[in-house]
Steps between C-alpha positions, in 0.01 A plus 500: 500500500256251631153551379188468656321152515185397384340557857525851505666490808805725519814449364818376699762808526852383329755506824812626399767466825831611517772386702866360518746420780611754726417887526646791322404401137230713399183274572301784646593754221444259248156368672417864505537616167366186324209561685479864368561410147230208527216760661615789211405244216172489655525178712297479806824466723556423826904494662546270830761547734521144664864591641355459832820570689623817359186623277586857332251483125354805724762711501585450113125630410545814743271319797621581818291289734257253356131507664464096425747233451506110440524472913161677539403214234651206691408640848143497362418854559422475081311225382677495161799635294282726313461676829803570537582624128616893545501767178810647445313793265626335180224352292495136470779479789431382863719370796472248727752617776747191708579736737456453857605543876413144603879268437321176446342588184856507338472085626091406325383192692352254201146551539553901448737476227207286324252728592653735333573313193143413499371844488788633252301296231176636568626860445356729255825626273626393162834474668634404839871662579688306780806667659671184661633549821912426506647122520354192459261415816244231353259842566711693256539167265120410580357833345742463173383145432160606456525772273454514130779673408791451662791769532824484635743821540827498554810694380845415336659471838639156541341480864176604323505260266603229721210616725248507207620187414423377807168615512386319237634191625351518794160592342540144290519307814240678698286401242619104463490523892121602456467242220619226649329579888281212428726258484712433780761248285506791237552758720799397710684449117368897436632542875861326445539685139499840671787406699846548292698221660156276497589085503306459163739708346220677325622855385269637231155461440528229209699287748220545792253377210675210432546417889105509503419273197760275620308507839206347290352861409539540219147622382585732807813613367322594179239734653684658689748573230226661296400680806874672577524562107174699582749763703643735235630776673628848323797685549591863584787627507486826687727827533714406185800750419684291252399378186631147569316461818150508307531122479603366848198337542578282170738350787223391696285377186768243406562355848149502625429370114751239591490370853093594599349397185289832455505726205569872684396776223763800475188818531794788489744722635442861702794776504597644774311856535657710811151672493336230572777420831451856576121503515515175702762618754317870539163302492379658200171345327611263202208694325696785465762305278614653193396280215824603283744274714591163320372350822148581462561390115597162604255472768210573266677196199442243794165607575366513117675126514284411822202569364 
């Protein structure tokens, strides 16, 4: 955890966001019950649903209709996120609800998505729980880059991990495309490397490197290296049933390992618990969970590794 500085001014809350590709994976259960196990060891915790197009953390903690949300925060009604903050009646736990009736907050203009990343620094928890919306918008990718920890669920599906996969491209070049904004000459190579069938015939990360030191960069091709090496995202793999599915995201380790020059961490694997399905489809509270399912075992391995 960090610690506080010589200042005395408060400490920075550790972000933790979770996302990866498309819907149906488990993000929001998984965002949920992280968040539980992080405010039951006694960690001033606060969970974030910045799925701004289909927001439902809510529902999960047995809230039926939020009195704040980020919109009453971006529509200035609240001067800060703290504002906004709502108790859920479990010690150490609050929510910061995405849910709203207005469409275009599911589409952040720039200055509000940095308004909010400004104030999610300056909020007083130990930990910061992001429940990534689904897909990879640059919001979606935007609000991943800038966490701390970095957690990508998926399951053993093929399409999943394809879609995982994916993700964590994408989340690579968002970030060069940030890196190398400017620089005009850079950023058309970053531009032409996200296109498959590019003319540079640049297909993995090493090779767009190369392109830029042979461009005369190559003190710029050496930052930013260090810079994407920076991006070590870990894998979930959610809703196992088989034993031999526990390590489909070593899949995505190798080739990510291989063709994006990052160093993706394997954080575990969750079994499939019917409860938990049930409880989600009936909208039962994920508080009322029974701790005896391998599930909630596995869940609470990756959050004694997290912290």
């Amino acid at each position: 955890m960090n610690q506080n500085n010589s200042s005395g001014s408060p400490k920075t809350p550790t972000i933790v966001a979770v996302g990866g590709g498309k819907g149906g994976v488990g993000k929001s259960v998984i965002s949920t019950m992280l968040a539980l196990f992080l405010a039951r060891m006694d960690k001033r915790t606060i969970l974030m649903d910045v799925d701004l197009g289909g927001a439902n953390i809510h529902t999960l903690l047995g809230i039926k209709s939020p009195s704040r949300t980020i919109n009453d925060f971006v529509t200035k009604k609240f001067s800060s996120l703290e504002d906004i903050r709502l108790e859920t009646g479990l010690p150490n736990l609050h929510l910061i609800s995405g849910v709203s009736e207005v469409l275009s907050l599911a589409n952040l203009q720039y200055a509000q998505k940095a308004k909010i990343i400004q104030y999610l620094f300056k909020l007083n928890a130990d930990y910061i729980v992001l429940d990534l919306g689904a897909g990879t918008t640059f919001n979606v990718l935007d609000f991943f880059l800038i966490a701390h920890q970095k957690l990508v669920v998926m399951t053993s599906q093929p399409t999943s991990i394809q879609n995982a996969y994916a993700f964590v491209r994408n989340a690579v070049y968002r970030n060069l495309s940030r890196l190398s904004s400017h620089k005009p000459s850079l950023q058309s190579i970053v531009k032409a490397a996200m296109d498959p069938k590019n003319e540079l015939q640049v297909h993995t990360i090493k090779e767009l490197f190369q392109a830029i030191a042979d461009a005369g960069g190559s003190n710029e091709a050496e930052s930013i290296q260090a810079e994407i090496a920076k991006i070590q995202p870990a894998l979930i793999t959610n809703m196992v049933m088989e034993q031999k599915d526990r390590n489909a995201s070593r899949i995505i380790q190798l080739v990510a390992e291989k063709y994006l020059m990052i160093q993706p961490t394997i954080l575990g694997a969750v079994a499939y618990d019917r409860q938990l399905h049930t409880m989600v489809t009936n909208m039962v509270p994920l508080t009322q969970v029974d701790r005896t399912s391998d599930a909630f075992a596995n869940l609470y391995d990756i959050v004694t590794k997290l912290v």
